[in-house]
N, C-alpha and C positions, 0 to 999 in steps of 0.2 A: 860588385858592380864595377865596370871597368871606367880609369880616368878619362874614358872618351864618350862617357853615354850622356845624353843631353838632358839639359833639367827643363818642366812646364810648373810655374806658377798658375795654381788656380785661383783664381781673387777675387773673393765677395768682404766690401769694405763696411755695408751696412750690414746689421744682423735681421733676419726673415728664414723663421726655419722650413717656410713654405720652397726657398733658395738649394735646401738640400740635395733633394734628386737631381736636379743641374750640375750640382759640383761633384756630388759622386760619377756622375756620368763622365765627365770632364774627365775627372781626374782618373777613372779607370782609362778610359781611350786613350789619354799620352801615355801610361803605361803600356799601354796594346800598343804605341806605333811604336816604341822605343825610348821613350824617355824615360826620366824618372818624374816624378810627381808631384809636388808638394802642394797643399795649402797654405794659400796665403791668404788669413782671412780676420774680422772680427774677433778678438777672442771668446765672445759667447757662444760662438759657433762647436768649442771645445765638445760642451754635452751632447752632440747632434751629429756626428760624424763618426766612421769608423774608427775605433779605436786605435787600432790596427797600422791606420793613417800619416803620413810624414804629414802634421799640423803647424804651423809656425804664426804665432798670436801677430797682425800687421800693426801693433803698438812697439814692436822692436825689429830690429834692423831686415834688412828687405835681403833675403837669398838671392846668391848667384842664378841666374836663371838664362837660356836661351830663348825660350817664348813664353810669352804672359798671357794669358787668357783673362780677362774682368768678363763679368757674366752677368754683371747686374750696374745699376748708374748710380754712381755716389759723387758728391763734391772733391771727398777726397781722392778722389779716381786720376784728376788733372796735374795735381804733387807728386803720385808715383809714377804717373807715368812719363811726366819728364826726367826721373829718377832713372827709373829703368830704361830711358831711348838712352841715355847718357852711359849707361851701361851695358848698351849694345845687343839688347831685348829686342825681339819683336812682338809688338802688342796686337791681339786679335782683340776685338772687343763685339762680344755681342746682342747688340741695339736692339731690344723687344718690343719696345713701342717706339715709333719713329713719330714724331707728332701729327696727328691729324686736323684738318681744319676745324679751327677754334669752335666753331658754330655748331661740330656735331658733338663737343663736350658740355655747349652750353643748354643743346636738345634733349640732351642726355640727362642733364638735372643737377649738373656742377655750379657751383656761385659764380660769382664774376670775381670774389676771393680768391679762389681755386683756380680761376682760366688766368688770371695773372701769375701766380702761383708755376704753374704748367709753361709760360711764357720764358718764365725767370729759368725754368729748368731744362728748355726747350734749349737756350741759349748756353747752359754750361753742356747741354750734348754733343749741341756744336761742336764746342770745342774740341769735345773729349774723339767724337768723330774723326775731327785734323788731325788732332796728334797722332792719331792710331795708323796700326798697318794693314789692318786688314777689317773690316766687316762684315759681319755674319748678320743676314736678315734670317727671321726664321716663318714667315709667312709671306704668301705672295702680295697683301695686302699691306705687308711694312715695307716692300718691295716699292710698293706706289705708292706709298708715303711719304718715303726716303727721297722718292728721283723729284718728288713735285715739291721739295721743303726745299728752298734757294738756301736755304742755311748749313745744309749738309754738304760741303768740296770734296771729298774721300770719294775718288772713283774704285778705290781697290775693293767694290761690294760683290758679298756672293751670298743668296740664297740656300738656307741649311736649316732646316728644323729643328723643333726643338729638339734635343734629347736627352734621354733616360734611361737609367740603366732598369732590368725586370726586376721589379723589387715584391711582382707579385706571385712568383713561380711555387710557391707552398699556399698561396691561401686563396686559390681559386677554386677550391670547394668550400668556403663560409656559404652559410644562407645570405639570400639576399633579401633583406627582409624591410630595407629602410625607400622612403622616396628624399630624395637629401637636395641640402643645400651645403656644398664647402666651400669654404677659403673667404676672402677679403667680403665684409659688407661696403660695398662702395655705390655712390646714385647711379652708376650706370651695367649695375650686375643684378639689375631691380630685384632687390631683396623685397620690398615691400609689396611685387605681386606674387612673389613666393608667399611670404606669411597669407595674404586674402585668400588665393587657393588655398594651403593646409585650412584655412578655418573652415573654407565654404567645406571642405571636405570631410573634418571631423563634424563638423555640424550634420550632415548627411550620412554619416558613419559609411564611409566610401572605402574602397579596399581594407576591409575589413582582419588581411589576410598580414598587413603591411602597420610600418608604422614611420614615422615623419622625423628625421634628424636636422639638426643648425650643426656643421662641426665649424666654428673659424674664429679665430683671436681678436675679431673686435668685438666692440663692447654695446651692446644695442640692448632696449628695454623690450622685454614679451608682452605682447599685448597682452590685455585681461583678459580678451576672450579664449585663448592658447594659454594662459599660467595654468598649471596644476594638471593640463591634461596627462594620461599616462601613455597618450600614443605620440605622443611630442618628446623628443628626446633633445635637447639642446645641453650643446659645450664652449662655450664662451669667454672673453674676457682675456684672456692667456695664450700665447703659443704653445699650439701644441707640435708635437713630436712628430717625426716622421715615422713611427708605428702608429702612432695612434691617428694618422691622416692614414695611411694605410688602412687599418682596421674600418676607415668607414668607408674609401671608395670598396674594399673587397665587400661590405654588407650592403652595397646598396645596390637596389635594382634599377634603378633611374635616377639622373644627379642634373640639376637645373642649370643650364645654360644657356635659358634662354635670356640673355641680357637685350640691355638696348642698342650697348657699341662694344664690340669689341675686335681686337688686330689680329691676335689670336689669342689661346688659351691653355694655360698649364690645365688648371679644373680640368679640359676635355679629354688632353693627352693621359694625363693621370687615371683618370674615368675609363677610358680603352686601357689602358695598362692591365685594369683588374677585371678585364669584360662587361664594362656597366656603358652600356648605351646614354645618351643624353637627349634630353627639350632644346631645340636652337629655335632661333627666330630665323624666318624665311629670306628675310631682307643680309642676315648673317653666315649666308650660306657658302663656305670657302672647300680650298683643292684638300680639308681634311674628314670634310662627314659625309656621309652618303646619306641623303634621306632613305628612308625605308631600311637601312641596313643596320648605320652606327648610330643612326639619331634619328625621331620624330621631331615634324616640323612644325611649327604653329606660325600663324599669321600676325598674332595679336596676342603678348602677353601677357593681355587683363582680360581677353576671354576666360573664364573658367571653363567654361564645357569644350574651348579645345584645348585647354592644357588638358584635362581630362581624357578627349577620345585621344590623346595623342598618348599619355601613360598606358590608355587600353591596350594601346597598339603594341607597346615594349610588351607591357607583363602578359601577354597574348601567346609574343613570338619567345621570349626570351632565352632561351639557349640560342635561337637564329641571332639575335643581336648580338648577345655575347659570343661566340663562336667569330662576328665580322669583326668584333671590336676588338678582342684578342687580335685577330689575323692586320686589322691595320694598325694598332701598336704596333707589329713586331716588323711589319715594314716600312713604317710610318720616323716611328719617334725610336726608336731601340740603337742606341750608339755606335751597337755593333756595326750598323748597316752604312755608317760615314765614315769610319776609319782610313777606307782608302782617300775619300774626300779633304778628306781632314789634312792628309799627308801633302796630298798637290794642294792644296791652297795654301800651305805653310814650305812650299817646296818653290814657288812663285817668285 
């Protein structure tokens, strides 16, 4: 490697192995423009990343670097990164959830614990926002977020999806055998009208062809009516891996998205990644799903009988689905497709 090739720190300071596809993505693409690459992250992150990897644990001394990337919001994010401006870094940081008015987090089914909570972190974004060089929104909805938050000064913002590297190019021939739920239980990804469909539906012995997975690291009790079933698969409690987050969008044939708020969503990108179409709510409808192609729309996600005719509709068409969801992954979220992007906004 010649002494003149530049280095990108990629830095995730909190540990979430759901983080991974992000930073792999990352950190291949300054590879692809010329850099060299490093992580700079958590060291739990050790077991979860390419081996292969320039890793560097952020409990010891911070690499020489040209541009710094943070990809996710931590406290500790505002210590290094006066560290690194003093060290003549430039910092991208890219802001996924830009805060939304308080009122649709408290519609949503968060506490008033939680919306002060959101407030207090609302205010170290700020911060983190100023000190940076540049901003990466990754939906047109954080886009309007951003410009109506009087909290946010950083005019240097641009527009940029999420991205990810194909991490599903060998295992889009799995069956697809699951109706799923993955990643964070949280009050506004309404987990709890997920569970009342699977029941209504085991009760009724409905796709009988299919069977019903939980894959995600919180910790929540199964109802009585769902313990012991054998068409109910849940995994819980633990981080899981990024094969084994893998292994369930590739088996699944439908994966629920129909939340009550959301800015955008890894779950969906992810979900196109392995061809598995998604449930949106109608009111959540943004520049990355197409009804009738990537995703079935329901009005109402305590209908049961249209979450229903809306799974009909996937497992009906389903290579149609999967065929568009591939195809907008790969022009959608796929790294490859920003590269040049990436170069003029870091060339600015």
């Amino acid at each position: 490697m010649s002494d003149n090739t530049k280095t990108a720190l990629i830095i995730s300071l909190n540990f979430h192995p759901g983080h991974v596809s992000h930073m792999v993505a990352s950190y291949k693409q300054f590879e692809e423009i010329g850099y060299k690459s490093i992580y700079y992250v958590n060291p739990e992150f050790r077991n979860y990343l390419p081996h292969e990897s320039d890793i560097v644990d952020s409990n010891i001394e911070i690499p020489k670097c040209d541009v710094a990337i943070f990809l996710f919001p931590s406290i500790h994010n505002l210590r290094l990164i006066k560290k690194l401006k003093k060290l003549g870094a430039k910092i991208l940081y890219i802001f996924h959830e830009p805060l939304a008015p308080l009122k649709q987090y408290r519609q949503s089914g968060f506490s008033y614990k939680y919306l002060a909570k959101l407030w207090i972190i609302d205010h170290v974004s700020a911060l983190t926002v100023k000190w940076s060089d540049v901003i990466l929104l990754p939906s047109k909805k954080a886009v309007d977020f951003y410009h109506a938050n009087s909290l946010y000064k950083n005019k240097s913002v641009h527009y940029l999806p999420l991205m990810y590297d194909d991490e599903a190019q060998n295992m889009l021939s799995v069956p697809k055998k699951f109706i799923s739920y993955i990643g964070t239980v949280a009050a506004d990804h309404s987990f709890n009208e997920f569970l009342a469909f699977v029941e209504t539906a085991l009760v009724n012995d409905w796709y009988k062809d299919k069977m019903f997975l939980i894959a995600t690291k919180s910790e929540f009790d199964i109802p009585l009516a769902l313990k012991g079933s054998p068409r109910l698969i849940v995994q819980k409690g633990r981080p899981l891996t990024d094969s084994e987050i893998n292994e369930a969008y590739a088996a699944s044939a439908v994966v629920w998205n129909a939340y009550i708020r959301t800015t955008q969503s890894g779950v969906l990108a992810k979900s196109y990644m392995f061809g598995t179409p998604a449930i949106v709510l109608r009111h959540n409808l943004n520049e990355f799903m197409q009804p009738g192609k990537t995703v079935a729309v329901v009005d109402d996600n305590t209908d049961i009988y249209q979450i229903k005719s809306a799974i009909d509709t996937i497992l009906n068409s389903q290579q149609y689905f999967t065929s568009n969801c591939r195809d907008l992954f790969l022009n959608t979220f796929y790294y490859k497709e920003y590269n040049s992007a990436v170069m003029s906004i870091i060339d600015k």
